[in-house]
C-alpha positions in Angstrom: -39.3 186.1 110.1 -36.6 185.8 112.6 -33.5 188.2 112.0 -30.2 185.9 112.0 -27.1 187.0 114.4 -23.6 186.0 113.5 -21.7 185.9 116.8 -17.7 185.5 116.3 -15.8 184.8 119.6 -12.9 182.3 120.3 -14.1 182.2 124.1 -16.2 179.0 124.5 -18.2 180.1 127.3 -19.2 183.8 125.9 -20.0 183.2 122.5 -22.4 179.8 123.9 -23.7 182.2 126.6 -24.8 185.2 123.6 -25.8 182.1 121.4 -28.1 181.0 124.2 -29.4 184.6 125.3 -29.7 186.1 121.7 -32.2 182.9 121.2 -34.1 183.7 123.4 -34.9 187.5 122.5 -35.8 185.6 119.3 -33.0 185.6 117.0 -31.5 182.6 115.0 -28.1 182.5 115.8 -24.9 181.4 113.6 -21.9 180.9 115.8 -18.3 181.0 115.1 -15.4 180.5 116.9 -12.9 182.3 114.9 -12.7 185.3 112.3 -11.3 182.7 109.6 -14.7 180.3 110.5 -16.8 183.6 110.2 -15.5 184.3 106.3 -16.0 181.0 105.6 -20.1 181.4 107.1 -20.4 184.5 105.0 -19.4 183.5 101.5 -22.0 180.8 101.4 -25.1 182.5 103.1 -26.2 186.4 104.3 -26.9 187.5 108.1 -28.7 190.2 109.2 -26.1 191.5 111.6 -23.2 190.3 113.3 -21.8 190.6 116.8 -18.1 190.7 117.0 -15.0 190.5 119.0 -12.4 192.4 118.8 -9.3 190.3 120.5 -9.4 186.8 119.3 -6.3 184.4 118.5 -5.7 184.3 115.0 -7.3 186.9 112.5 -8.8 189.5 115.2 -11.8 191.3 115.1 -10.8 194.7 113.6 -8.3 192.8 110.9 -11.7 190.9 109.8 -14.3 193.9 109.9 -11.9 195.5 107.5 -11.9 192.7 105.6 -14.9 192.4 105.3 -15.6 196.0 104.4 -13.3 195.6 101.9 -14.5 192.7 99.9 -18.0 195.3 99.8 -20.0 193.5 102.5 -22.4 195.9 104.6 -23.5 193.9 107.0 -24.0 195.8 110.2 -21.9 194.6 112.6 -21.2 195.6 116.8 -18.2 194.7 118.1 -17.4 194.1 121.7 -14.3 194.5 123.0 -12.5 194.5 126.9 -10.5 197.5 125.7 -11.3 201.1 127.1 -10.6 204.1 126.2 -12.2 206.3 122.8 -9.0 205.7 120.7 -10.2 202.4 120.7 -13.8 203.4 120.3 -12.4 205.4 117.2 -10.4 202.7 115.8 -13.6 200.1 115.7 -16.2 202.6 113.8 -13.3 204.0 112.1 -12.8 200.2 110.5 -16.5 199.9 109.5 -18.2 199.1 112.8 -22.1 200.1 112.8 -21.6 200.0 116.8 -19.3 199.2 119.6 -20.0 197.7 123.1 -17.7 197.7 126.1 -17.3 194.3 127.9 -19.3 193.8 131.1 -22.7 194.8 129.3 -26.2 193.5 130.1 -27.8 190.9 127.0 -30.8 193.3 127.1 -28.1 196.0 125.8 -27.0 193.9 123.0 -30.4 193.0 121.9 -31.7 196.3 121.8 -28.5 197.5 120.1 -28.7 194.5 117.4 -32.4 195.6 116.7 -31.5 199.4 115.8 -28.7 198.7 113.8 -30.8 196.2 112.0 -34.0 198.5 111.7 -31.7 201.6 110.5 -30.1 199.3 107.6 -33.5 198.0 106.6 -34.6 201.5 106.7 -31.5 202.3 104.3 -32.5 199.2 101.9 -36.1 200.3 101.1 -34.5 203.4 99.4 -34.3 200.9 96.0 -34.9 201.7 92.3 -38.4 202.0 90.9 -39.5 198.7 90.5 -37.2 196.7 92.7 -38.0 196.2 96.1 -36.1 193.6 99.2 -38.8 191.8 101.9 -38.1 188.9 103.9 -34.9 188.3 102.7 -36.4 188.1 99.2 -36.1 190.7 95.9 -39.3 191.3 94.2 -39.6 193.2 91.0 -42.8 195.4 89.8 -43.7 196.2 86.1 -45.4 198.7 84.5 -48.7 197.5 85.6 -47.8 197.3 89.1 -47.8 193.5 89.2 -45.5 192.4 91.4 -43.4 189.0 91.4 -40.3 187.5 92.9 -37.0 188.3 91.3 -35.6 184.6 90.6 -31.5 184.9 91.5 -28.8 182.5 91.9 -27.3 182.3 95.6 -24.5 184.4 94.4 -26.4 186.7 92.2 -28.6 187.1 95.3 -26.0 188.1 97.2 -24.2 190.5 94.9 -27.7 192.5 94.2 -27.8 192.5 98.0 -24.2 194.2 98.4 -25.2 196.6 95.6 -28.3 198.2 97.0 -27.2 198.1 100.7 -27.7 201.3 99.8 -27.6 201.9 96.3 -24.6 202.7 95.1 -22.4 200.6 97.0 -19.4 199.2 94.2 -19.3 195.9 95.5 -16.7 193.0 93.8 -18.0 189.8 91.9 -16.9 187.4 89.5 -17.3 188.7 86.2 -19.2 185.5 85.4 -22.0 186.5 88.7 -22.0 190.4 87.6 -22.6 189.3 83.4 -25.9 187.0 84.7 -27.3 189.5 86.9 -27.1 192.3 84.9 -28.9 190.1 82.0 -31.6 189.1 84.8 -32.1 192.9 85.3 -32.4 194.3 81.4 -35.2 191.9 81.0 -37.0 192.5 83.6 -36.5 196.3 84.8 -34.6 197.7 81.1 -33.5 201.1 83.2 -31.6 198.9 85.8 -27.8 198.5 84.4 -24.3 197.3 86.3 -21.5 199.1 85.1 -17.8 197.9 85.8 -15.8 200.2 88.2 -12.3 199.2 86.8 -10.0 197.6 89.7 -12.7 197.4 92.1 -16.0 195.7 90.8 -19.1 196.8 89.9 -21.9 199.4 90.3 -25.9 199.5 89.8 -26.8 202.2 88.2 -30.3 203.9 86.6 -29.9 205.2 83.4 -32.9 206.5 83.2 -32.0 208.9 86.5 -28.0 209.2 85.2 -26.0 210.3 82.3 -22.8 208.4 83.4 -20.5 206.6 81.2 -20.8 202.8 81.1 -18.3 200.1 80.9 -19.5 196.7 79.5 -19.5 193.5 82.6 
């Protein structure tokens, strides 16, 4: 399956000319022209990695990556920036930045960059609770007998499993509404899966059958 790229640039001619060259290393490509377009993108679907820059007009790049590290989403993002200098370098990984790429750079740079970061968070998301695993964009679960069969979730419930287990332990936020379902979907089908509320910032997976730690109702 091919891995999708969010590229966010407000320059017309860069972001077409990564769209076009990131298609064809083989990636399926989501472009955005602005930060604010970008947050609209991610809270209706999940990328694999996005390619960001750092000066834009309106929200810029580093106001955005926090942002979005805030609101608990992992998704590994390199951002590219005309700015030297390792303060600079600092600030970017410092804000939640999986990578950071100097403007000129060759697109066989980016690609090869795009394909680590990917491969070390995938590497990161097979480390899962027994009996839950994450392929192809999908969650499968596996009972006692070893039978294994796809994990049927909501959009959003999708997506909140995803920002809890990229990697486990992540306290990611969620309406209460999204966090009640899920956790339901889990005690049927894996009973020593829980989520437990993490009071003022959302909510946590947990195994209690690995943990003695206090639980809070969703």
């Amino acid at each position: 399956m091919n891995k999708t790229v969010l590229v966010i640039d407000d320059d017309d001619i860069l972001r077409n000319s990564l769209s076009k060259g990131l298609r064809n290393y083989g990636f399926s490509i989501i472009a955005a022209q602005s930060a604010e377009q970008a947050s609209e993108i991610l809270a209706r679907i999940s990328v694999d990695a996005i390619v960001l820059d750092r000066m834009m007009t309106g929200m810029d790049g580093l106001t955005f990556l926090k942002q979005l590290r805030h609101s608990g989403n992992n998704t590994p993002v390199i951002m590219l920036t005309a700015m030297t200098g390792a303060e600079n370098t600092i600030d970017g990984l410092a804000s939640g930045a999986n990578d950071y790429l100097a403007k000129p750079f060759q697109l066989r740079e980016l690609e090869l960059r795009i394909n680590n970061i990917i491969q070390h968070t995938n590497s990161a998301n097979t480390k899962m609770p027994n009996g839950l695993e994450f392929q192809d964009n999908e969650f499968f679960v596996t009972d006692s007998q070893s039978t294994k069969r796809a994990f049927v979730l909501s959009g959003e419930e999708k997506k909140l499993l995803q920002n809890l287990t990229t990697p486990v332990g992540n306290i990611a936020p969620a309406s209460p509404m999204v966090a009640k379902r899920l956790r339901t979907k889990l005690n049927i089908v894996l009973s020593h899966l829980d989520i437990i509320t993490i009071r003022g910032h959302g909510y946590k997976l947990i195994d209690i059958s690995a943990t003695k730690e206090n639980k809070d109702t969703v």
